[in-house]
C-alpha positions in Angstrom: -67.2 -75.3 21.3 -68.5 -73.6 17.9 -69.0 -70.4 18.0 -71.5 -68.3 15.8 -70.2 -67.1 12.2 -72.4 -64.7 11.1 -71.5 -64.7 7.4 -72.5 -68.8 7.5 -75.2 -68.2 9.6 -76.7 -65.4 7.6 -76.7 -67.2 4.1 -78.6 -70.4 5.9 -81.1 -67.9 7.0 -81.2 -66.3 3.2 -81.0 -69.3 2.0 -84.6 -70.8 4.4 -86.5 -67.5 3.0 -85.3 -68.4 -0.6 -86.6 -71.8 -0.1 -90.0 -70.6 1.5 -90.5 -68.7 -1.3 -90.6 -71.7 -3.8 -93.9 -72.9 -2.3 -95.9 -70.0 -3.2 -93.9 -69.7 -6.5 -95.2 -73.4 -7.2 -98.7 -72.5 -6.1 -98.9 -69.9 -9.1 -96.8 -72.2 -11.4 -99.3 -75.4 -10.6 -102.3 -73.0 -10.1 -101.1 -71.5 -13.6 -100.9 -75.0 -15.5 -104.6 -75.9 -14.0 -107.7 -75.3 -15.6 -109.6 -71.7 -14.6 -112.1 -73.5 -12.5 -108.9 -75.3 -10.3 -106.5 -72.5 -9.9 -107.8 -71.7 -6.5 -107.7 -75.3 -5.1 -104.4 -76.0 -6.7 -102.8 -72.8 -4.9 -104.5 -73.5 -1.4 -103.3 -77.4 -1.3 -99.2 -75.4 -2.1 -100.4 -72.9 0.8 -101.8 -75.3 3.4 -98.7 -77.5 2.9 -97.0 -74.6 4.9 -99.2 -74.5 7.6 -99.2 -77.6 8.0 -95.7 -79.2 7.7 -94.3 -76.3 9.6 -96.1 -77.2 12.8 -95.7 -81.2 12.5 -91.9 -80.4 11.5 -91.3 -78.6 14.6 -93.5 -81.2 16.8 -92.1 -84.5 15.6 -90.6 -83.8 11.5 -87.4 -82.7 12.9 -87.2 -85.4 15.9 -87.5 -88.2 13.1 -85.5 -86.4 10.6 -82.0 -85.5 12.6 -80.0 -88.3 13.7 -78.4 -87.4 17.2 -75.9 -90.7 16.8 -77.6 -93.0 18.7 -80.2 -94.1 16.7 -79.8 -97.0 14.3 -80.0 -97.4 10.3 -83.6 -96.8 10.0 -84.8 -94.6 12.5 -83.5 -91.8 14.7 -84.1 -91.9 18.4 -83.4 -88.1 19.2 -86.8 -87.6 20.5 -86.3 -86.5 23.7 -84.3 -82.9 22.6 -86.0 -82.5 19.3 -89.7 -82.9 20.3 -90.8 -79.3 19.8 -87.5 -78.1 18.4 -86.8 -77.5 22.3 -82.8 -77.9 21.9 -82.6 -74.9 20.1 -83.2 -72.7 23.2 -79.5 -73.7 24.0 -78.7 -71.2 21.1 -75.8 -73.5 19.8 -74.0 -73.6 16.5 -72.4 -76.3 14.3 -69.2 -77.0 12.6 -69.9 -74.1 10.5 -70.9 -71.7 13.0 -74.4 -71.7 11.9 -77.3 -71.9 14.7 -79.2 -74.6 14.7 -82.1 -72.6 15.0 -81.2 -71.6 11.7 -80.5 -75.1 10.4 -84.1 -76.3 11.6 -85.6 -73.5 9.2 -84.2 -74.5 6.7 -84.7 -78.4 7.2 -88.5 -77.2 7.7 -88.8 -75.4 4.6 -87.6 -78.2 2.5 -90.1 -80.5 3.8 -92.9 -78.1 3.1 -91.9 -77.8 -0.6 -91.4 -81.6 -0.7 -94.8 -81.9 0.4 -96.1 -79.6 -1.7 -94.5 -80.9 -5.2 -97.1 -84.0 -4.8 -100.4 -81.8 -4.7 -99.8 -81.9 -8.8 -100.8 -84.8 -9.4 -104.6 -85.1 -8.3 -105.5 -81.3 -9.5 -109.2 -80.7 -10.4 -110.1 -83.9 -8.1 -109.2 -84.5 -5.1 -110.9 -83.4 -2.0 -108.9 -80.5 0.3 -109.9 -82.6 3.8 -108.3 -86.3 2.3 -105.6 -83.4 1.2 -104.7 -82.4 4.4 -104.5 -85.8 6.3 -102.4 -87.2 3.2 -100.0 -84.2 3.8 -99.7 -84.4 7.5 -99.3 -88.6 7.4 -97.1 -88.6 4.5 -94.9 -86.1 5.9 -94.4 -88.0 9.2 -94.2 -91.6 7.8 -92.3 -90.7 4.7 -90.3 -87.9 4.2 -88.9 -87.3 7.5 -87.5 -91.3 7.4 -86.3 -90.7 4.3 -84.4 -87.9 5.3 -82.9 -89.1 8.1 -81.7 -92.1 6.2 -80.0 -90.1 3.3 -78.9 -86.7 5.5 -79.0 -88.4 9.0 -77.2 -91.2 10.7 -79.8 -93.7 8.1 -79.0 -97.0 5.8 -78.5 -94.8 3.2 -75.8 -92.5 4.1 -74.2 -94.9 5.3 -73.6 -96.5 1.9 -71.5 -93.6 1.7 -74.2 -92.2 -1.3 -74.6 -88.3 -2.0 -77.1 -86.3 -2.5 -76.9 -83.1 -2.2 -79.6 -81.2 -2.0 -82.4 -83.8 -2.4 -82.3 -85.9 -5.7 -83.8 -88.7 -4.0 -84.9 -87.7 -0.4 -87.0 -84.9 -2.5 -87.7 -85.0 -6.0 -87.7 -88.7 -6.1 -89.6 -88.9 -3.2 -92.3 -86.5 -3.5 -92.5 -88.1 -7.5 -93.4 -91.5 -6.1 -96.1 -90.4 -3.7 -97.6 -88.4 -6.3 -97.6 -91.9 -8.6 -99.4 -93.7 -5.8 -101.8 -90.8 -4.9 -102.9 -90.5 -8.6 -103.7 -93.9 -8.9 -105.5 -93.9 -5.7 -108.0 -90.8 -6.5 -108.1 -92.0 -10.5 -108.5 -89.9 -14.0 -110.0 -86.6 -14.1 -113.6 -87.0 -15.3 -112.9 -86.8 -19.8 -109.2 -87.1 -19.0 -108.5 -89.3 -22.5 -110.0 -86.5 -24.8 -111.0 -83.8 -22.7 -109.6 -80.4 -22.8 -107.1 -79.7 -20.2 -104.7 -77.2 -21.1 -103.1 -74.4 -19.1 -105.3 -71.9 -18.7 -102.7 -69.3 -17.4 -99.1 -69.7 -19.1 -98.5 -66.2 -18.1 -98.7 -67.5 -14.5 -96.3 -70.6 -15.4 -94.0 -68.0 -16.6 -94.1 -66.2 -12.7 -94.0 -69.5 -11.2 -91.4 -70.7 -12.9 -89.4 -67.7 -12.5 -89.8 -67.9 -8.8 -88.7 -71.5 -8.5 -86.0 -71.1 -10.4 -85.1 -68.0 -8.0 -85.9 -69.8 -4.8 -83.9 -72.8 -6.1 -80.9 -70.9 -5.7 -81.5 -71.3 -1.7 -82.4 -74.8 -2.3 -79.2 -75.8 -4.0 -76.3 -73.2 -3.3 -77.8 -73.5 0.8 -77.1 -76.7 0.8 -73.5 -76.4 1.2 -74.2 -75.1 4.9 -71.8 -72.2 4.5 -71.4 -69.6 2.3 -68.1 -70.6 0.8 -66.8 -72.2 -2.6 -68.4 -75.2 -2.6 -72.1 -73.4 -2.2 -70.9 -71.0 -5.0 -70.2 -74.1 -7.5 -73.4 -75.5 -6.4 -75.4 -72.0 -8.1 -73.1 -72.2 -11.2 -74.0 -75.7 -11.7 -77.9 -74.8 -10.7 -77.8 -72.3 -13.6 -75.9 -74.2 -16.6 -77.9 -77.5 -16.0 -81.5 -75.3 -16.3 -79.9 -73.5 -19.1 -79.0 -77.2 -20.9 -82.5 -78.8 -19.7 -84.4 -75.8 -21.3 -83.0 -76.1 -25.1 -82.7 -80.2 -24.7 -86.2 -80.3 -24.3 -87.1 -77.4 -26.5 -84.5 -79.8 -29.0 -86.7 -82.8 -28.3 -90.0 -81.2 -29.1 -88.6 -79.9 -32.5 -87.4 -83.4 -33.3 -91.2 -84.6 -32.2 -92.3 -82.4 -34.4 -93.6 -79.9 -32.0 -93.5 -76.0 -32.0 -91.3 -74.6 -29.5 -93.6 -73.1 -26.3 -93.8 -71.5 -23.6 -94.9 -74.5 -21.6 -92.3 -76.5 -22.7 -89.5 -74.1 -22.1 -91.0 -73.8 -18.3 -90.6 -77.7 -18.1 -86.9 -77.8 -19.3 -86.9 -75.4 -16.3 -88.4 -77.6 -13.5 -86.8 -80.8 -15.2 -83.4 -79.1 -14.9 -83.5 -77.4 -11.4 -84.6 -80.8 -10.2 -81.7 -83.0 -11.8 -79.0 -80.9 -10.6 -80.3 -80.9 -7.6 -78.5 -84.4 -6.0 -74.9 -83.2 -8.0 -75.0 -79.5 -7.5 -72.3 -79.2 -5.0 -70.7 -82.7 -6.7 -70.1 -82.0 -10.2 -67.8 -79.8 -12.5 -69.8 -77.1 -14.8 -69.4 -79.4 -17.6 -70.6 -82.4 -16.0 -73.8 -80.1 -15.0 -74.0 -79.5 -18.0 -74.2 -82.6 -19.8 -77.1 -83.7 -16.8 -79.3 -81.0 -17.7 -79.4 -81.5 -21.2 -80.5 -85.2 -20.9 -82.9 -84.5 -18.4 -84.3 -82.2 -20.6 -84.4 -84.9 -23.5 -85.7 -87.7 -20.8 -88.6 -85.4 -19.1 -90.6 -85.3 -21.6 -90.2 -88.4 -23.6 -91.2 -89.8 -19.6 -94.1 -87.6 -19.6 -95.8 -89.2 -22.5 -96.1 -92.6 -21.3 -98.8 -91.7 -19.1 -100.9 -91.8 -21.6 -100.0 -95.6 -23.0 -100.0 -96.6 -19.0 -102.8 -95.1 -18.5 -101.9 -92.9 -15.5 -103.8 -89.9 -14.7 -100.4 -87.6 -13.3 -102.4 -84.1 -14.0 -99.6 -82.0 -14.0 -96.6 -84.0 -14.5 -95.2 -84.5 -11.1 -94.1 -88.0 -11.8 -92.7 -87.3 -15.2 -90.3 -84.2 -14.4 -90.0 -85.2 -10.6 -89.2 -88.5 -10.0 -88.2 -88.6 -13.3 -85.3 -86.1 -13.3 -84.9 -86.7 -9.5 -83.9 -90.7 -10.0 -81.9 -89.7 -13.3 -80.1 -86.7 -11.3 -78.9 -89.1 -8.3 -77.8 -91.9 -10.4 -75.5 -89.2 -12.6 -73.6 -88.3 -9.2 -72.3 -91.4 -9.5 -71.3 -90.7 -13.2 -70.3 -87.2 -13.0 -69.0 -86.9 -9.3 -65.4 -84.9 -9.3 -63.4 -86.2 -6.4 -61.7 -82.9 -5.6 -65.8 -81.9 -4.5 -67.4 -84.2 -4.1 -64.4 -86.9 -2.3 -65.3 -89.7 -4.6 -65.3 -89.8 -8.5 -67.9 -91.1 -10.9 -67.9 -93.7 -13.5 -66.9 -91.0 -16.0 -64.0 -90.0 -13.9 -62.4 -93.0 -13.4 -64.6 -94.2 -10.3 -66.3 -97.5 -9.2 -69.2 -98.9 -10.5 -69.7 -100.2 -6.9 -70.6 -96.2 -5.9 -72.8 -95.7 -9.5 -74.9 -99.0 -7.8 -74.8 -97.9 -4.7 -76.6 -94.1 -5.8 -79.0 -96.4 -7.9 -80.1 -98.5 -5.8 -80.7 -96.1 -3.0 -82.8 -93.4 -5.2 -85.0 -97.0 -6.0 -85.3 -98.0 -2.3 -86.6 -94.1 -2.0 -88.7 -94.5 -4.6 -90.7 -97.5 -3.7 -90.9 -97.2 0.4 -92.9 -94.0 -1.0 -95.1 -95.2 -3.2 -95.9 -98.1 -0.8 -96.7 -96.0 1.8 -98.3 -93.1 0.5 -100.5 -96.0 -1.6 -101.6 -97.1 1.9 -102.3 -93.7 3.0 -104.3 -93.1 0.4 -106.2 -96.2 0.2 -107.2 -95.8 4.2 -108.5 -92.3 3.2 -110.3 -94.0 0.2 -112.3 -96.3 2.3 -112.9 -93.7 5.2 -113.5 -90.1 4.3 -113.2 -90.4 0.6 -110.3 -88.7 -1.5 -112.5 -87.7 -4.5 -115.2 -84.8 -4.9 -118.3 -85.7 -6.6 -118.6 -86.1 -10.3 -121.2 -83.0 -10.2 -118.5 -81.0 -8.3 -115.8 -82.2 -10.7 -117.7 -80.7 -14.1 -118.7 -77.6 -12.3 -115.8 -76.6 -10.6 -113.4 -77.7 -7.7 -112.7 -74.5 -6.9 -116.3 -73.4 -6.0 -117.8 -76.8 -4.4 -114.7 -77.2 -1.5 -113.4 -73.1 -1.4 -116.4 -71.0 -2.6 -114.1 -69.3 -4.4 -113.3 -68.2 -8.0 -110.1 -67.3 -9.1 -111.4 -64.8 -12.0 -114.5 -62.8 -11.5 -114.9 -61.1 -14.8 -118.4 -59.8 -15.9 -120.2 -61.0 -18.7 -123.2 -59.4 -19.6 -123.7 -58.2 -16.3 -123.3 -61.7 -14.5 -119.9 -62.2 -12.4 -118.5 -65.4 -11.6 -118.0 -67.1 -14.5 -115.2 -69.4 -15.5 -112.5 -68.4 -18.0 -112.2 -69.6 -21.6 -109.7 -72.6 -22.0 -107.2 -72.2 -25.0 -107.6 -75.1 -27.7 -105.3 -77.9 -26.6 -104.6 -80.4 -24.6 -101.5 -79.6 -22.3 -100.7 -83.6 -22.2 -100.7 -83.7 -25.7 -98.5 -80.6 -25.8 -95.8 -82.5 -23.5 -96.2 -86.1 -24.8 
């Protein structure tokens, strides 16, 4: 029987805090890209996304999520021990020697960021109840199947395709729902001319920083152990960020564009999330090489909104899914056998495996847009996923939180929104 290895065990539990922590950072790096009048809204749909996913991970999330071995290729049946996270009262340990008390923390606090990561895409909009059921539906019907069939005993790892730390079961994932959700609730109210630039890129500076930090957890924590193989995975995290920052800094002065602030925090997100899939899987080089062209791809993605005709308000779909789908199809280009067991197609591998990592980030990608269309389509027609066009132009923040997130006097009077810089932050990244 295993037996506990606290230096394991202690870097899964490191690792769950350092994952946490990316929520909140993303709440100040979304609230940060918003306008003044949607910071708050944008921060409490990150922050609910805790609340919420925590609870329905350890009622049901987890139960649907963890394969016990005799489920079958598209859903687990370990209900019985994982309703309520009840087996962990047994205080047993895996392979590894790490609890699974431990190992359900962290599971948890990858769900709530993968939930979170959507909230992006209907900022300004979207009403915080429709919010709240999308969140809790989505994560039971979607990410926790999708999980199970890329980390479980699912259809997907049984193709014998990698992913790391959540290419496709996250980034790809979260990117698709955030496609269909957008469509659902529809363009901001001026979106084709109207001014929607960051109003905070000091805050997208803090957010990003704290991603990136948190990210750390994400990637290196996947290795389940804190030996080499979780030390490659944080070399690899860095270099490919590093590449993805100055390849899309290297695309914007080809476009023409001055080098920024915003678009150096985008090579950031667009990197983190490509290596994510190949960070334990990949030599340094190979890293390498993925960030930069994610940082090249991100934003050329990110402009077609505009000629598609897509309202994604803060680019969720274009760094996301994007860089999610482009990170799991390189495992199968870049993968190092002495890692990763198998090589890619650059190493003298199969294209049978480069299909196989394709055409599973795909199946990922449209089971959840399909479903999280539906979900938001029955909210649509029931509650309603969209705040009033009054609400809209004066302010989500005030009409669903009665908040502000700047009270600054003006001639006495408090409560008043915050100058936007000139610009448009679409046109910025298109």
């Amino acid at each position: 029987m295993p037996e506990l290895d606290t230096g394991n065990n202690a870097w899964i539990l490191t690792s769950a805090a350092l994952v946490l922590l990316m929520t909140p950072g993303l709440a100040l790096f979304y609230g940060g890209l918003t306008r003044a009048k949607s910071v708050i809204n944008m921060m409490m749909k990150c922050l609910v996304a805790i609340g919420i996913v925590s609870i329905v991970w350890t009622l049901v999330g987890e139960s649907i999520a963890v394969g016990d071995g005799n489920g079958n290729a598209l859903l687990s049946m370990d209900f019985s021990s994982a309703f309520g996270l009840r087996y962990v009262n047994d205080l047993t340990f895996d392979d590894a020697g790490v609890s699974t008390a431990a190992m359900s923390g962290f599971g948890m606090m990858f769900a709530i960021i993968t939930v979170a990561l959507i909230a992006g895409a209907v900022a300004d909009r979207m009403k915080f109840s429709a919010w709240v059921i999308f969140a809790t539906a989505w994560v039971v019907l979607v990410y926790a199947p999708v999980a199970y069939w890329v980390w479980g005993d699912g259809w997907i790892a049984e193709l014998g395709v990698l992913d790391f730390a959540g290419g496709a079961a996250v980034h790809a994932n979260a990117g698709a729902a955030a496609l269909a959700l957008a469509l659902v609730v529809g363009r901001r109210i001026g979106w084709k001319d109207g001014n929607f630039a960051p109003h905070n890129l000091p805050l997208v500076v803090i957010g990003a920083g704290l991603l990136w930090f948190g990210w750390f957890g994400f990637n290196a924590g996947s290795a389940f152990a804190s030996d080499g193989i979780a030390g490659l995975a944080l070399l690899n995290t860095q270099v490919a960020t590093a590449a993805a920052i100055l390849g899309w800094l290297l695309i914007d002065r080809i476009r023409g564009i001055k080098p920024s602030v915003l678009g150096a925090c985008s090579g950031v997100i667009a990197g983190l999330v490509a290596i994510t899939p190949a960070a334990g899987l990949v030599e340094p080089l190979g890293a390498i090489a993925l960030g930069a062209v994610a940082g090249i791809i991100c934003p050329l993605a990110i402009g077609l909104k505009h000629k598609l005709g897509y309202d994604d308000s803060l680019d969720v779909v274009g760094l996301h899914m994007v860089a999610g789908i482009w990170g799991s199809i390189a495992v199968g280009l870049f993968a190092v056998e002495g890692i990763a067991g198998t090589d890619g197609l650059f190493y003298g591998g199969t294209f049978g495996f480069l299909f196989n990592q394709t055409i599973a980030v795909l199946a990922v990608v449209v089971y959840s847009f399909v479903v999280a269309l539906i979900i938001g389509l029955i909210l649509k027609f029931t509650i309603g996923v969209r705040i009033s066009e009054e609400e809209e132009l004066a302010g989500i923040d005030a009409a669903q939180h009665g908040e502000a997130g700047y009270d600054l006097p003006v001639n006495g009077n408090t409560s008043v929104d915050v100058p936007v810089p000139a610009g448009d932050t679409e046109t910025v990244n298109a």
